[in-house]
C-alpha positions as CSV (number, residue, x, y, z in Angstrom):
1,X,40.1,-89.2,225.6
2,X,37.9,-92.4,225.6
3,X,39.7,-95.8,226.2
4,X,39.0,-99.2,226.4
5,X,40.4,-100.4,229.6
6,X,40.8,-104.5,230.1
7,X,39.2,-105.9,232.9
8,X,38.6,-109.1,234.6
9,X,34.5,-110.2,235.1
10,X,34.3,-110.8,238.4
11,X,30.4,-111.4,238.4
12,X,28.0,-112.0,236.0
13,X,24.0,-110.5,237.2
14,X,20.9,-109.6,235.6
15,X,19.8,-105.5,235.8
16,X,16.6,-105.2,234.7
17,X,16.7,-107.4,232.0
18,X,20.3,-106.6,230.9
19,X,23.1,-108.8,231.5
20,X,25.7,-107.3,233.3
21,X,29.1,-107.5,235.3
22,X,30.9,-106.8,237.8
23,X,34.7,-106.5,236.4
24,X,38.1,-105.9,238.0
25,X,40.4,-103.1,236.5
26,X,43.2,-103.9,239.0
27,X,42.0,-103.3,241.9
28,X,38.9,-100.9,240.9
29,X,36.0,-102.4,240.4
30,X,33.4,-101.0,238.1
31,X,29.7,-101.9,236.3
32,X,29.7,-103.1,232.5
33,X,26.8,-104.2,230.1
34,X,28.0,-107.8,228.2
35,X,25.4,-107.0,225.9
36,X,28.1,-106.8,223.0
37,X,29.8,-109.9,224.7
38,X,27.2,-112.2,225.6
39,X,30.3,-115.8,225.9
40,X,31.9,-113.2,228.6
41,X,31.5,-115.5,231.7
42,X,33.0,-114.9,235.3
43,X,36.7,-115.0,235.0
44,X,36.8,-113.7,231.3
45,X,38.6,-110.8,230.6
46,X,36.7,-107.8,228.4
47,X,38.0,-104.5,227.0
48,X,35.2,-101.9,228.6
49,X,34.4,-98.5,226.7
50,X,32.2,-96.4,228.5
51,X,30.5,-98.8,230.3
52,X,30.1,-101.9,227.8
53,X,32.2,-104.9,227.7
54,X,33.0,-104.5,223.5
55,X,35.3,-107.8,223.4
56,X,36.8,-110.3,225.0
57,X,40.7,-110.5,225.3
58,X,42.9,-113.3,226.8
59,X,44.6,-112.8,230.1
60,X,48.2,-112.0,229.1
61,X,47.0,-109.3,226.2
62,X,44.7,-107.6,229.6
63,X,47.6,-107.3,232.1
64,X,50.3,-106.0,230.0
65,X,47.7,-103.7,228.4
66,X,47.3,-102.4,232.3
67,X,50.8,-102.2,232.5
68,X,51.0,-99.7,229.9
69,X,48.0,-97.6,230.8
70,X,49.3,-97.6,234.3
71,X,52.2,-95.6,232.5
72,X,49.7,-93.3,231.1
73,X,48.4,-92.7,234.7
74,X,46.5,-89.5,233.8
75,X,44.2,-90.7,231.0
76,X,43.4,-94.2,233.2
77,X,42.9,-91.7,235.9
78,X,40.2,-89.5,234.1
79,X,38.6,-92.5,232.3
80,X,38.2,-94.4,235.6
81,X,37.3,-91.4,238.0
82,X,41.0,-92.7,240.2
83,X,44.1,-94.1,239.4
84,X,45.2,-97.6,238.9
85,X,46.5,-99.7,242.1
């Protein structure tokens, strides 16, 4: 299964000539390419599928959308490579 998981950009930084981000899934941090969201600034949250930031979504929409993949602990689990904090 393939989710988009909501995250908050913690840091924005050039790759080799790709913007990119560091974003916060809860306490995991992971790499995502803004490419498909180039407004995402620090502080924005994003929904991330495999590795891109596809949209952005406002803070309350992100934290309850953790809350119910934290109840789905298994897929978050196998999307993320660990579970949620």
């Amino acid at each position: 299964m393939c989710l988009g998981i909501p995250g908050r950009v913690v840091e924005v930084h050039d790759d080799a000539g790709l913007r990119m981000a560091t974003v916060d899934f809860g306490g995991i941090r992971r790499e995502a390419c803004l490419s498909c969201t180039p407004e995402a600034e620090a502080g924005s949250y994003v929904i991330v599928h495999v590795g891109f930031a596809i949209t952005l979504v406002d803070e309350t929409e992100a934290r309850r959308t953790l809350e119910v993949l934290r109840a789905m602990a298994g897929a978050v689990e196998q999307e993320l490579g660990e579970p949620l904090p």
